[in-house]
C-alpha positions as CSV (number, residue, x, y, z in Angstrom):
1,X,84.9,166.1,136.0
2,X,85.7,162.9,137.4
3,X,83.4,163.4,140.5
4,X,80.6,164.6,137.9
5,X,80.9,161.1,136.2
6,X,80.8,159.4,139.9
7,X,77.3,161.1,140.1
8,X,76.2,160.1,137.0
9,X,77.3,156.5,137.6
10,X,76.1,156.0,141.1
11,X,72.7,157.3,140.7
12,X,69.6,157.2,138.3
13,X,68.2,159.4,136.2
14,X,66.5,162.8,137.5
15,X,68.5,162.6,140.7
16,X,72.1,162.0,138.9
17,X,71.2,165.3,137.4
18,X,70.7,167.2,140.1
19,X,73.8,165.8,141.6
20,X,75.6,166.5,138.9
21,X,74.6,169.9,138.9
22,X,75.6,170.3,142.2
23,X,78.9,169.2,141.7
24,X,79.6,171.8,138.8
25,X,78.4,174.5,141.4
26,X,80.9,173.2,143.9
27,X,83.7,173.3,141.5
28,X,82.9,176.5,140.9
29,X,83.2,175.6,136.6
30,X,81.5,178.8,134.0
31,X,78.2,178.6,134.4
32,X,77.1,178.5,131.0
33,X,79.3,176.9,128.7
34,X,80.1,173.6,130.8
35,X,75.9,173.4,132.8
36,X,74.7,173.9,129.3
37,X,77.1,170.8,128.1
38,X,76.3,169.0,130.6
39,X,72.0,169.3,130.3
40,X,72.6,168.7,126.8
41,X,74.5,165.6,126.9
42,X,72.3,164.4,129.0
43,X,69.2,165.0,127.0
44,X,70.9,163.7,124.2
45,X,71.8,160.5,126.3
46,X,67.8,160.3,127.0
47,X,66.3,158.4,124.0
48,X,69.0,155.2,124.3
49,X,68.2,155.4,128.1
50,X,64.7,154.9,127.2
51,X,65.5,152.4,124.2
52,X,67.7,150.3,126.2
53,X,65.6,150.2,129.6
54,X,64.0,146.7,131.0
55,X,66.2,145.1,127.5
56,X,68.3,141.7,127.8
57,X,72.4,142.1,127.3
58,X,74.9,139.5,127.4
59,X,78.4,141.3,128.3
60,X,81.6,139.0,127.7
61,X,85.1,140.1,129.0
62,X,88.4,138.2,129.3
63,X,90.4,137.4,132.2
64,X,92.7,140.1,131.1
65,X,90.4,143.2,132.1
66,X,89.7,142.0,135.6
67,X,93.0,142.2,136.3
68,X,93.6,145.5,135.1
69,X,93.9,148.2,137.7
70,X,90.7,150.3,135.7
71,X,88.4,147.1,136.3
72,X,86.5,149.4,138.7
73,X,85.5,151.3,136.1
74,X,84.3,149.2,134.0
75,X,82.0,147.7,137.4
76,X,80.6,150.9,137.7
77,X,79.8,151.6,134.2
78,X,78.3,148.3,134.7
79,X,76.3,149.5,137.9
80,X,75.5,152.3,136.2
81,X,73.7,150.2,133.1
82,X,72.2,148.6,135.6
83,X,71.0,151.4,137.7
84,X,69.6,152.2,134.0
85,X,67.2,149.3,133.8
86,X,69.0,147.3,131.8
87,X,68.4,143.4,132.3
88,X,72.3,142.3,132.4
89,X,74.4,138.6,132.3
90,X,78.0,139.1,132.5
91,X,80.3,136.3,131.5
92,X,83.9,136.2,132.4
93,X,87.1,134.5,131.3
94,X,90.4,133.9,133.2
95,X,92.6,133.1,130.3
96,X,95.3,135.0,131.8
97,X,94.7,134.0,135.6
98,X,94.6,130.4,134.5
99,X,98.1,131.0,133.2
100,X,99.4,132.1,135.8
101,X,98.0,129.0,138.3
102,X,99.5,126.8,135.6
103,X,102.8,128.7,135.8
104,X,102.9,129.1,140.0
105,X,102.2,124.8,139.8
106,X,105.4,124.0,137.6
107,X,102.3,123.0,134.3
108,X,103.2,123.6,131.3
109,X,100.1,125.2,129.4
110,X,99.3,122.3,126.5
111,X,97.6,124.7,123.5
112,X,95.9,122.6,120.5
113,X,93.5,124.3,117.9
114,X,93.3,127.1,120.3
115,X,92.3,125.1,122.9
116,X,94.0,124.4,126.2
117,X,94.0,120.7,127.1
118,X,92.7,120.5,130.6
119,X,94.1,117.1,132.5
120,X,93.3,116.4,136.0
121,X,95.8,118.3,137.3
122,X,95.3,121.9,134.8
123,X,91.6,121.4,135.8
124,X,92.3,122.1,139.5
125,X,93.9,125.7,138.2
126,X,91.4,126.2,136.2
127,X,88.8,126.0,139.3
128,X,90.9,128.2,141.6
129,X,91.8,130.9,138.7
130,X,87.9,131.2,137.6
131,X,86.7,131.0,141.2
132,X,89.4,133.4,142.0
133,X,88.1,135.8,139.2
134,X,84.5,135.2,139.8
135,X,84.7,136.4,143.9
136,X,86.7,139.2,143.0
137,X,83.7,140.3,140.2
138,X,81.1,139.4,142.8
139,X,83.0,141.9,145.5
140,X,83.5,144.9,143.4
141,X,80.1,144.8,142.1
142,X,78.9,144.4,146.0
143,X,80.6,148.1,146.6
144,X,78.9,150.3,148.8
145,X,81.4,153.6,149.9
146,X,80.1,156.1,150.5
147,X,81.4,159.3,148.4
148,X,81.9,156.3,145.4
149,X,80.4,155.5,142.3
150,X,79.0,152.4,143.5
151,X,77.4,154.2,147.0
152,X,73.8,153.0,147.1
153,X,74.0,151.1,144.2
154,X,72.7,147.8,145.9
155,X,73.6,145.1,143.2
156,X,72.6,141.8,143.4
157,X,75.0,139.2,141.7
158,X,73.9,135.9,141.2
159,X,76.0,133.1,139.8
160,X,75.6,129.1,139.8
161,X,75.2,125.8,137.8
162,X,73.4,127.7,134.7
163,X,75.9,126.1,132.5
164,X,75.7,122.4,131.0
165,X,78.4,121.4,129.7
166,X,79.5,118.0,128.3
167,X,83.5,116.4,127.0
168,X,85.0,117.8,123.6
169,X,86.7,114.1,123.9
170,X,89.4,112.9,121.2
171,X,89.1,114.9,118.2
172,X,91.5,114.8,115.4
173,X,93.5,112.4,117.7
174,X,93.8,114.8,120.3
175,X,92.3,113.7,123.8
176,X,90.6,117.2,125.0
177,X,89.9,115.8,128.8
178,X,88.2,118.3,130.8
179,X,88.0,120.5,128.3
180,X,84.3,120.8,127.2
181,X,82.1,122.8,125.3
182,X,78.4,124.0,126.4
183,X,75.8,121.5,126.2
184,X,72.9,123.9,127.2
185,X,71.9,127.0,129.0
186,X,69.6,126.8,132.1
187,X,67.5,130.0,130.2
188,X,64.4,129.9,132.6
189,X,66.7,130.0,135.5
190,X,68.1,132.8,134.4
191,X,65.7,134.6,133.4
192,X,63.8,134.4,136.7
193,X,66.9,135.9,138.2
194,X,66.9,138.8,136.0
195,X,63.0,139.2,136.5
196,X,64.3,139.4,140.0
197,X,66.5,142.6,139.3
198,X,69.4,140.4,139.6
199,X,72.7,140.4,137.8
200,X,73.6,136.7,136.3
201,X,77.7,136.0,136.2
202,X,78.4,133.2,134.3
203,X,82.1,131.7,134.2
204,X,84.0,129.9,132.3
205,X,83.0,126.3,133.1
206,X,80.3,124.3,133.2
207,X,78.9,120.9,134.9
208,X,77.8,117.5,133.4
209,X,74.8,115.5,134.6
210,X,77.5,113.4,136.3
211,X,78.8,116.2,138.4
212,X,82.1,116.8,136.7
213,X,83.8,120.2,135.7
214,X,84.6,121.4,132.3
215,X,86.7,124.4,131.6
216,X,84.7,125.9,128.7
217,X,85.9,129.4,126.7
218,X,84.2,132.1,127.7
219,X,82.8,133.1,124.1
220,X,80.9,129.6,124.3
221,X,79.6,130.7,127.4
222,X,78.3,134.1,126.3
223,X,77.2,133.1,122.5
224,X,75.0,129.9,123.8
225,X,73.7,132.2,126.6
226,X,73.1,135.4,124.4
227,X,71.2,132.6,121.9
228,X,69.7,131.3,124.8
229,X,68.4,134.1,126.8
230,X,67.1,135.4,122.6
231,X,69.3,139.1,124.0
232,X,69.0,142.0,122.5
233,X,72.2,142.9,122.5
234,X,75.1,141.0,122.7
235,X,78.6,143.3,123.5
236,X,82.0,141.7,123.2
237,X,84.9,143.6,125.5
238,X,87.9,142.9,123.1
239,X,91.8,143.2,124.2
240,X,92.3,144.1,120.6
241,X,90.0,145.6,117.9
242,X,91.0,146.0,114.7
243,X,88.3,145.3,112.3
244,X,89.6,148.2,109.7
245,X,88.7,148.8,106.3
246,X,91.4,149.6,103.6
247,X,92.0,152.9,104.5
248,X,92.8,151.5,107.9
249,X,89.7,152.9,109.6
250,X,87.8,151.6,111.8
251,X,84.4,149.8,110.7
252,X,81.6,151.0,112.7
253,X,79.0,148.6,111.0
254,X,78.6,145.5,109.5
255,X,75.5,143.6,108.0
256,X,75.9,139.8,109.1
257,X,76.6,138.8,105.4
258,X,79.1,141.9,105.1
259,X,80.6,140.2,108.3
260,X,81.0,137.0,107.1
261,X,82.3,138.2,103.4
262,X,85.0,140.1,105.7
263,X,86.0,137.1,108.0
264,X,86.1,135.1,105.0
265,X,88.5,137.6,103.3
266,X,90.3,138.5,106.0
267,X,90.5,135.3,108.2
268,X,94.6,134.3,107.4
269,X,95.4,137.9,108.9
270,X,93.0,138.2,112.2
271,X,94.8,137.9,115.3
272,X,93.5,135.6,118.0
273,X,91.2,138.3,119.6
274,X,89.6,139.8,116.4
275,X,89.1,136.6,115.1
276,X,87.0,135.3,118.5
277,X,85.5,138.1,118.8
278,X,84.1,138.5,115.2
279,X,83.2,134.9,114.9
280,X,81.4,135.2,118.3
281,X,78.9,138.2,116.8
282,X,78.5,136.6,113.5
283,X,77.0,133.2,115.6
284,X,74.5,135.4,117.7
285,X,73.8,137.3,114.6
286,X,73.1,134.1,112.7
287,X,71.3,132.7,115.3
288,X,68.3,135.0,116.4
289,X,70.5,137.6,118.2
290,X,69.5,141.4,116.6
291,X,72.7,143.6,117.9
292,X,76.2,142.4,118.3
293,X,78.4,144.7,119.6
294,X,82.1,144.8,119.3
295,X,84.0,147.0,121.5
296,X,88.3,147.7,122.8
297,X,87.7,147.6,126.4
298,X,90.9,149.7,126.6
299,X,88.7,152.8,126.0
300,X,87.6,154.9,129.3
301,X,83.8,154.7,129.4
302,X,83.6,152.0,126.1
303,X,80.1,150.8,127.1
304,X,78.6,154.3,127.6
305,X,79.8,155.3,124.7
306,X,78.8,152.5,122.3
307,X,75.6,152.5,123.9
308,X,74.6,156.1,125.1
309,X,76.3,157.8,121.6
310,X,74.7,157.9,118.7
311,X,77.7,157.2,116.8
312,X,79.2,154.8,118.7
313,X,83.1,153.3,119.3
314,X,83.1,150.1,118.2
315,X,81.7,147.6,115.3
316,X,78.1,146.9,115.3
317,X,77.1,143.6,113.3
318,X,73.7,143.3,112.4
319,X,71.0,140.2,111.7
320,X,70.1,139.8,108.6
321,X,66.4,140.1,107.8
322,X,64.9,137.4,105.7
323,X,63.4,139.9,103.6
324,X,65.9,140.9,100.7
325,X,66.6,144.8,100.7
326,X,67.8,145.3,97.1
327,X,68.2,148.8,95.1
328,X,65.0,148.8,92.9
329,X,65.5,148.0,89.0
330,X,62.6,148.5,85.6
331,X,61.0,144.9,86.6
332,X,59.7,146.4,90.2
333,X,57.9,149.3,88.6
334,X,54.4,147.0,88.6
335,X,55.1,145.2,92.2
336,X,55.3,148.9,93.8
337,X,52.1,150.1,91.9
338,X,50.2,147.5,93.5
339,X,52.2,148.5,96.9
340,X,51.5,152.4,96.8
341,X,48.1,152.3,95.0
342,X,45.8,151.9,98.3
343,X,48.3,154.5,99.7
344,X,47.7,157.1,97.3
345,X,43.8,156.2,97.1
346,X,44.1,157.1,101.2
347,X,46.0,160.2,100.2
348,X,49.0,158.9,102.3
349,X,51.5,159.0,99.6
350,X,51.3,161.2,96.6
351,X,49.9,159.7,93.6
352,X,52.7,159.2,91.0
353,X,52.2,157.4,87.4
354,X,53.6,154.5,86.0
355,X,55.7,156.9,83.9
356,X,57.4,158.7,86.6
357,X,58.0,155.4,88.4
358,X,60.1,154.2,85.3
359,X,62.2,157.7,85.1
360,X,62.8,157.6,89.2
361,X,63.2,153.8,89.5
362,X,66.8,154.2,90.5
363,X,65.8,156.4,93.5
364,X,64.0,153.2,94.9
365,X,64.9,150.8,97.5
366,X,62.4,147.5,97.7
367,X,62.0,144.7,100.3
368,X,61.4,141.2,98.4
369,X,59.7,138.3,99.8
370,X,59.2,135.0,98.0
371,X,59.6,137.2,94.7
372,X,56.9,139.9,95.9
373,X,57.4,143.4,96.9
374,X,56.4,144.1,100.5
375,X,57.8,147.4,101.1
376,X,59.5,150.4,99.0
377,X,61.1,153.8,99.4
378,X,62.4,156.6,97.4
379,X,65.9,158.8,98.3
380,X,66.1,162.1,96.6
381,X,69.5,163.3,97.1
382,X,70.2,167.3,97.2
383,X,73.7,167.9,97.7
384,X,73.8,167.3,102.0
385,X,70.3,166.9,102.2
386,X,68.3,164.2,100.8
387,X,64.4,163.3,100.4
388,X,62.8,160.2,101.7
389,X,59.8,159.7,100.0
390,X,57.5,157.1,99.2
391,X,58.0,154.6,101.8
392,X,55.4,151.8,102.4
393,X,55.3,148.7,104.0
394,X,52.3,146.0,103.0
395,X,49.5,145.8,105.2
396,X,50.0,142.1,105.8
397,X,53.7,142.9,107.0
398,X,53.8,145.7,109.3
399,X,54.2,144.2,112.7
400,X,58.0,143.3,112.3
401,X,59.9,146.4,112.0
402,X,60.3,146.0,108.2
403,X,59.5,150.2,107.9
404,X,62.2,150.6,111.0
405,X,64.7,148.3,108.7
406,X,63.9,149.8,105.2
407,X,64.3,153.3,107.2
408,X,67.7,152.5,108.4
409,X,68.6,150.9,105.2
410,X,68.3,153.9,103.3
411,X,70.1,156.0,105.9
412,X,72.9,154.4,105.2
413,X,72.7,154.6,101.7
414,X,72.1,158.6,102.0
415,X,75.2,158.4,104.2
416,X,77.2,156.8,101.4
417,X,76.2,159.9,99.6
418,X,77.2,161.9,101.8
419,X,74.2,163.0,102.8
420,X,73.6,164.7,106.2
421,X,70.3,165.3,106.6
422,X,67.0,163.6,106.0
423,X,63.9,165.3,105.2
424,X,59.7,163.8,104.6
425,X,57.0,165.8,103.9
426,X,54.2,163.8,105.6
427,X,50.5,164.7,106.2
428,X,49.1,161.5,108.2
429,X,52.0,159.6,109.2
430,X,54.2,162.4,111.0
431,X,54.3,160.3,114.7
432,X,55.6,157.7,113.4
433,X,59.1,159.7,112.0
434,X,58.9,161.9,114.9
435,X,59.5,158.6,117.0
436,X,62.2,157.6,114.9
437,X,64.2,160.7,115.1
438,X,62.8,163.3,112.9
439,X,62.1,166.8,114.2
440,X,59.5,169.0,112.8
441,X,61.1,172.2,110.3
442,X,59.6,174.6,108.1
443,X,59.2,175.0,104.3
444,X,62.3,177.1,104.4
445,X,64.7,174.5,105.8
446,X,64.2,172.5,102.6
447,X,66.1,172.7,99.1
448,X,65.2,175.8,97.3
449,X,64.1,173.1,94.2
450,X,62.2,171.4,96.9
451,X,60.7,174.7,97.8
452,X,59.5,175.5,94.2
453,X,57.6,172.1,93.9
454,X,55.9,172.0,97.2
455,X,51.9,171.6,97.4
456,X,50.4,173.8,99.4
457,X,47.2,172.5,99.0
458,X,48.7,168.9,100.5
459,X,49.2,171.0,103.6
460,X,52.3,168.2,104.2
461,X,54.4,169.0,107.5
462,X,58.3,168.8,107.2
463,X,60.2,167.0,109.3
464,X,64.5,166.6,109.2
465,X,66.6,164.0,110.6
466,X,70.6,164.5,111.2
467,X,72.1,160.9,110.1
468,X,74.8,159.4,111.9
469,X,76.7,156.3,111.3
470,X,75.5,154.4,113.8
471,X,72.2,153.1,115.2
């Protein structure tokens, strides 16, 4: 199986398939059971392909996983996201490497605030552990063996002065040195790389106007450029994840104010790592950034599977909208009249009366902005499967994905329920849930209540999603 991975990896779409298939031949594996995994997996893996293709991510990992002896596996799952289309800046720390210079020189590693004070002489480690670190990135992405998952892959790396940096200087009394913080991102410069089909490795220093080196943190780095670059996703390579709820799982999702309420709660027992790395996707979050990904690096195959899954490994924070989405209460009853009623004139939604607004109101989820409604929807649970009815966005606000985030809103709502499926009856609207994940089913695939009530003359087509956690 390993080899079929190495196919995968090392090749694109159609022809990593065939490949692939070729392999399982070779090994001479059942015919049906494992080819007919295998095709299905793939399809499945075909809609993120497609989501994630000619996007911008920022990837940050420590010093810690480039010297692990399965770094090459993370490089080729990163050839292979690039292979993939995807637009990618990698940034790199060398926490540990610089350690180690400082240890080999006799230096004794000065920590304040959780920063390391960089003198004159840490500051030359510091340049030969992240150069170190950044050739040694720069050659195992330049891999070309044959009969490996890097054969033909081509990769272009590009690294250089991207980073501005200026002096922390004295703060709280403490004299910082060399050690600086970012000043700015050179965006346009990297972006023309990327437009080039490059790869952009930043590091974990930066330059002043007066030609001096900085030793920054690395989740400076990749925050300012993820802000910068406005990425689409931003995915943080932790050492350690543990970002559990009370029951000690793992939380697969967090809104940015559910973040923040959990950091704030929670902040007295993070270790070092959780704490970076949660801070570091609630700043991207907060600052434009749509997708902040948190994932333990120590899984085989992490980024694929946070990326390529539908349910994920990891935590995924979420922006905020600036819309609020609130559970609907008796005082929205009149703002989603005057939402729905041009609707159900258009014979888009069904027509329902003020009456049976008031009696369902606690089905409804709104979207309130400036103290009007701009969008509603209805959830009708039944047992595992639920309705989603009634959703409408305002004319004057449909360009911004408020009908994708209402949608997803109430998924997770049905999943607190415990709700499995998603059905809509829809007679003019049914591309638009078909391109969100709903597949067309018959009459007899919903509720037998459901069944009892449906209009014929309506003609409405039925369409089911299967929820996951994650999107």
């Amino acid at each position: 199986m390993k080899d079929i991975s190495a196919a995968i990896k090392s090749r694109g779409t159609i022809h990593a398939l065939n490949q692939a298939l070729k392999l399982l031949l070779e090994l001479h594996l059942p015919e049906n059971n494992n080819l007919t995994q295998f095709v299905e997996w793939f399809r499945y893996s075909s809609p993120y392909i497609n989501a994630h293709r000619g996007k911008t991510f920022v990837i940050l990992f420590d010093g810690d996983a480039v010297d692990d002896a399965s770094f090459s596996n993370l490089i080729h799952d990163i050839a292979l996201l690039d292979s993939l289309g995807i637009r990618l800046v990698l940034v790199h720390g060398a926490r540990y490497q610089i350690e180690k210079r400082l240890e080999s020189a006799n230096l004794k590693s000065n920590i304040t605030n959780n920063l390391r004070i960089t003198d004159e002489a840490s500051l030359q480690c510091v340049k030969e552990a992240v150069g170190s670190v950044r050739m040694h990135i720069e050659a195992m992405l330049s891999m070309g063996v044959a009969n490996s998952p890097m054969a033909g892959a081509k990769i272009r790396v590009v690294s250089g002065n991207f980073v501005m940096a200026k002096p922390i200087g004295v703060h709280e009394g403490v004299d910082y040195c060399f050690t600086g913080e970012v000043r700015r991102i050179d965006a346009s410069a990297i972006q023309h790389q990327l437009d080039d089909g490059a790869i952009v490795l930043l590091s974990s220093t930066g330059y002043s106007p007066t030609g001096e080196v900085f030793s920054l943190t690395a989740e400076d780095v990749a925050t300012k450029a993820a802000i910068a670059l406005n990425a689409d996703k931003f995915i943080y390579l932790t050492e350690n994840l543990k970002l559990h709820d009370k029951l000690g799982e793992l939380i697969s999702q967090f809104s940015l104010s559910q973040a923040k309420t959990y950091a704030e709660s929670k902040q007295a027992d993070f270790d070092e790592n959780t704490q970076r790395s949660l801070n570091s996707a609630i700043e991207v979050c907060t600052k434009g950034v749509r997708r902040a990904h948190i994932i333990d690096r120590h899984i085989q195959g992490a980024l694929l599977l946070e990326l390529y899954t539908r349910n994920g490994i990891g935590t995924l924070v979420t922006a905020d909208c600036y819309d609020t989405t609130r559970q609907a209460n008796i005082d929205d009853v009149a703002g989603i009249i005057e939402l729905i009623e041009p609707l159900e004139q258009k014979g888009i939604l069904v027509r329902r009366s003020r009456e049976r607004l008031e009696i369902e109101i606690d089905h409804f989820t709104v979207m309130e902005r400036d103290g009007m409604i701009i969008a509603c929807s209805a959830l009708y649970p039944y047992g595992n499967i639920a309705e989603l009815a009634c959703l409408a966005v305002h004319k004057d606000y449909r360009n911004n994905q408020r009908g994708e985030t209402l949608l997803s809103h109430t998924e997770r709502r049905a999943l607190q329920l415990n709700v499995e499926q998603l059905f809509v009856l829809s007679s003019k609207t049914t591309h638009w849930f078909i391109e969100r994940g709903f597949e067309a089913s018959t009459i007899d695939a919903l509720p037998i209540e459901k069944q009892t009530m449906y209009n014929y003359q309506r003609r409405s087509k039925v369409f089911i999603k299967q929820l996951s956690t994650r999107r």
